[in-house]
N, C-alpha and C positions, 0 to 999 in steps of 0.2 A: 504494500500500500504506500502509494508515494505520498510524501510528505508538502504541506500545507504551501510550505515556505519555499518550495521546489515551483510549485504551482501559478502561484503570481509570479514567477518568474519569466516560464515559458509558455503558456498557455498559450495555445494559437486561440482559443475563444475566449474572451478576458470574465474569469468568475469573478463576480461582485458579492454575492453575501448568499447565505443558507442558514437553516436552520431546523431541525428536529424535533418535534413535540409529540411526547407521548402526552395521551390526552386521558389517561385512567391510573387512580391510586396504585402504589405511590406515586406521587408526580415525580417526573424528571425531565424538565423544561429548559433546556438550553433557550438564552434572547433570540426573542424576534427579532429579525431584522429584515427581512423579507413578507411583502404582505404573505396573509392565506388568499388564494382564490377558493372560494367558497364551492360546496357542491349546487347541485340546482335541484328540483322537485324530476325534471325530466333524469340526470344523470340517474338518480337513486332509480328508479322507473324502468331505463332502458339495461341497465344493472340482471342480466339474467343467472347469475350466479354459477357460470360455466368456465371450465379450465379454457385456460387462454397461456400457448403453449408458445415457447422461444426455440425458433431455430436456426441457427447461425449456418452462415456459408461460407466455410475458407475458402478463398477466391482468389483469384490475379488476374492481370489485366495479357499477361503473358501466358497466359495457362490456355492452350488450344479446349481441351474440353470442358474448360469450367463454363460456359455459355449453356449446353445441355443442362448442367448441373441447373444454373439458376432460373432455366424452363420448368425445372421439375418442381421449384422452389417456388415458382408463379404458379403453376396448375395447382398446388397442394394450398396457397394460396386462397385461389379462386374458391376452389371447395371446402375451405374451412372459415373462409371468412374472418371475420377480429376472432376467431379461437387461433389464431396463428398469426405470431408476428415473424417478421423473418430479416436477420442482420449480415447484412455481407462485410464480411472480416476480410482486411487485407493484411498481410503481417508483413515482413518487411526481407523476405527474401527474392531471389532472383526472377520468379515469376511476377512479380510484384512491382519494380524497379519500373520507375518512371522514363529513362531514358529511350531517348527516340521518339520526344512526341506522344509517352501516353501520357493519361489521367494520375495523377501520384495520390493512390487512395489510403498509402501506407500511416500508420498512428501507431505510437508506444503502447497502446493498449492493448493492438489486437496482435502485435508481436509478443506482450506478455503474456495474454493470453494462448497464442498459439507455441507458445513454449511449456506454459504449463499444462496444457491439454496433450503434451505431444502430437502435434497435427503430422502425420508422418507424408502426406504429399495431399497435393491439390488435383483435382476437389475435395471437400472432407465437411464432415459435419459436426454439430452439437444438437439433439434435440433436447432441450430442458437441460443440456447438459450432463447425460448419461451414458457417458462416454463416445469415443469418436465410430460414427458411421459413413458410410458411404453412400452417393446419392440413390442407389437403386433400396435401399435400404430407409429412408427417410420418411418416404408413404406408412410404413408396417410402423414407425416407432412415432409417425407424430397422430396415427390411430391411438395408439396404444397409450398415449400422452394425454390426450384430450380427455379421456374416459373417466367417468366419476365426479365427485364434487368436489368444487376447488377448494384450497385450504385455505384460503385469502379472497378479498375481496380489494382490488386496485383498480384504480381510476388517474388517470393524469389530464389536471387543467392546466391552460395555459393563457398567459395574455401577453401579444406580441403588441410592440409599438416600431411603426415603421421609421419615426422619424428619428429616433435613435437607435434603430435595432436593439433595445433593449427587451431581451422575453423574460418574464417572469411565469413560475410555474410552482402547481402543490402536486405532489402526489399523495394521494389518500389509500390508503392500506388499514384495511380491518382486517384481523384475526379471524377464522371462520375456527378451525382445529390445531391444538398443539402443536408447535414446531420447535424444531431446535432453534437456538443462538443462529439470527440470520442475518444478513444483510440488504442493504438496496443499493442495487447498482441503477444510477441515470446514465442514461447515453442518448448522442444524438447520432439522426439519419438523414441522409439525404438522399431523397427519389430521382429516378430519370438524370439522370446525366449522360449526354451526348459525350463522346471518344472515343477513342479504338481501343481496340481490345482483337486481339488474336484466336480465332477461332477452327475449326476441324477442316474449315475449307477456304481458310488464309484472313488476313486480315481485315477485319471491318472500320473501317475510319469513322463507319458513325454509326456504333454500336451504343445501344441505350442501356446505361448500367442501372442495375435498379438493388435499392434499398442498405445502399452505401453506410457503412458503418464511417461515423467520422470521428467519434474519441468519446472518452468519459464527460459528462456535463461539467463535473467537477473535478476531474482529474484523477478520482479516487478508483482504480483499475480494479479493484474488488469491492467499493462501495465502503458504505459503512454503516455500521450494526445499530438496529433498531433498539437494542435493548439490551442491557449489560447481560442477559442473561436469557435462556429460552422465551418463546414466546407463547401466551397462553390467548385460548380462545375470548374474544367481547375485546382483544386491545384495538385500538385504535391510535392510529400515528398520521399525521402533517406533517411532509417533510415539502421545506418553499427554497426553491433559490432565486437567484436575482443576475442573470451573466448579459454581456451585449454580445450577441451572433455576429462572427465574422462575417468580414463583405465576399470573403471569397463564397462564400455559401448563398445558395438560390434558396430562400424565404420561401420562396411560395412549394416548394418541395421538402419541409425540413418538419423533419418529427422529433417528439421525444418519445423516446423507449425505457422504462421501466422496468427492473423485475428482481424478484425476491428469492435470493437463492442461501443456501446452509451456508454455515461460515465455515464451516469443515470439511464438507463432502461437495459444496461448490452446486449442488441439485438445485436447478431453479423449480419452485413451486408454482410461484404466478408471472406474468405479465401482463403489461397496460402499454397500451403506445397513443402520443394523440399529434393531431397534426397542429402548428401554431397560426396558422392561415385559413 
């Protein structure tokens, strides 16, 4: 987990403030310093209390077959609707590598992360993060993902302001069942990006990458932990930040993603994604 002070330093998205509130005895209220955005009567309403599953796509822009890979990633998509969110991971090796005119989708997180998952080549997966699968393999396990009731209930609001690119955002996380010591990881996305990208039948100079992993909200590659201690069912937690989105990022394509995974065994439980536009 990188450090605070590391953070303001290099951030390519400049974090301005956060804060965490658990909102049930005992209190343990870190300062507000970022508003709450508020739930709404429709959020709770449209709220159907179904797994809402994470699956990552290690990816390169040099990787001939990773384009099949992230067809399979959009049809599974299509068919599962917000029970599937899906993060394309680029880590920072030779398939990856910007030179020659591509897209440099590379970030310290998804290189830490693709060291610690051992991604042993591309294409490769995480569904919920259950260890690494392979794309033909993705279908059977984000089945098998989705099934049952979820242990969490997540929501993420957002409020974007164009004229400083300033977004502010709460994610709201209620406890439905027992969990360990867990954490929340933010991240942002970015949809549709026009580039090349190398494929099975040569290069495409205007290949549409879709659902671009572009780094931690806050920097924190594993997030950070809701609660000193397991989590029990009825908690409820607001977690707000406050950052200004780089210009190199297209606003009208940019999400944030969510999701609540063990602080030990790295198992995502839940996800939330919402668009800020």
């Amino acid at each position: 987990m990188k450090k605070l002070s590391l953070i303001f330093a290099g951030m390519a998205v400049a974090f301005a403030m956060s804060s965490c509130d658990k909102l049930d005895e005992p209190y343990f209220i870190e300062p507000v310093v970022s508003e709450t955005i508020p739930l709404t009567n429709e959020d709770t309403i449209n709220f159907d209390g179904k797994r809402v599953v994470l699956l990552e796509d290690y990816t390169g822009v040099k990787c001939n077959n990773c384009p099949a890979a992230g067809e399979i990633a959009l049809k599974l998509q299509e068919n599962y609707g917000h029970q599937l969110i899906v993060l394309g991971v680029h880590p920072k090796g030779a398939l990856q590598n910007p030179a020659g005119g591509f897209p440099d989708f590379r970030t310290d997180d998804g290189e830490d992360w693709n060291k610690a998952f051992n991604i042993p080549a591309y294409p490769n997966g995480l569904v919920n993060r259950n260890g690494v699968v392979g794309p033909a393999e993705w279908a059977k396990k984000v089945e098998e993902a989705v099934a049952g009731e979820a242990p969490a209930r997540m929501i993420v609001k957002t409020k974007y302001d164009d004229a400083n690119r300033e977004l502010k955002l709460s994610v709201h996380t209620k406890i439905l069942s027992n969990l360990p010591k867990s954490n929340l990881i933010i991240c942002m996305m970015e949809d549709n990006i026009l580039g090349k990208q190398v494929t099975q039948t040569g290069l495409d100079t205007a290949y549409m990458h879709r659902h671009v992993f572009r780094g931690t909200a806050d920097g924190l590659t594993w997030g950070r932990s809701l609660n000193n201690g397991g989590l029990e069912a009825g908690m409820n937690f607001i977690t707000n930040f406050k950052f200004t989105v780089d210009e190199k990022y297209n606003t009208e394509e940019f999400y944030i993603v969510a999701f609540l995974a063990d602080e030990s065994s790295r198992k995502v439980y839940m996800a939330a994604e919402s668009k800020i536009k």
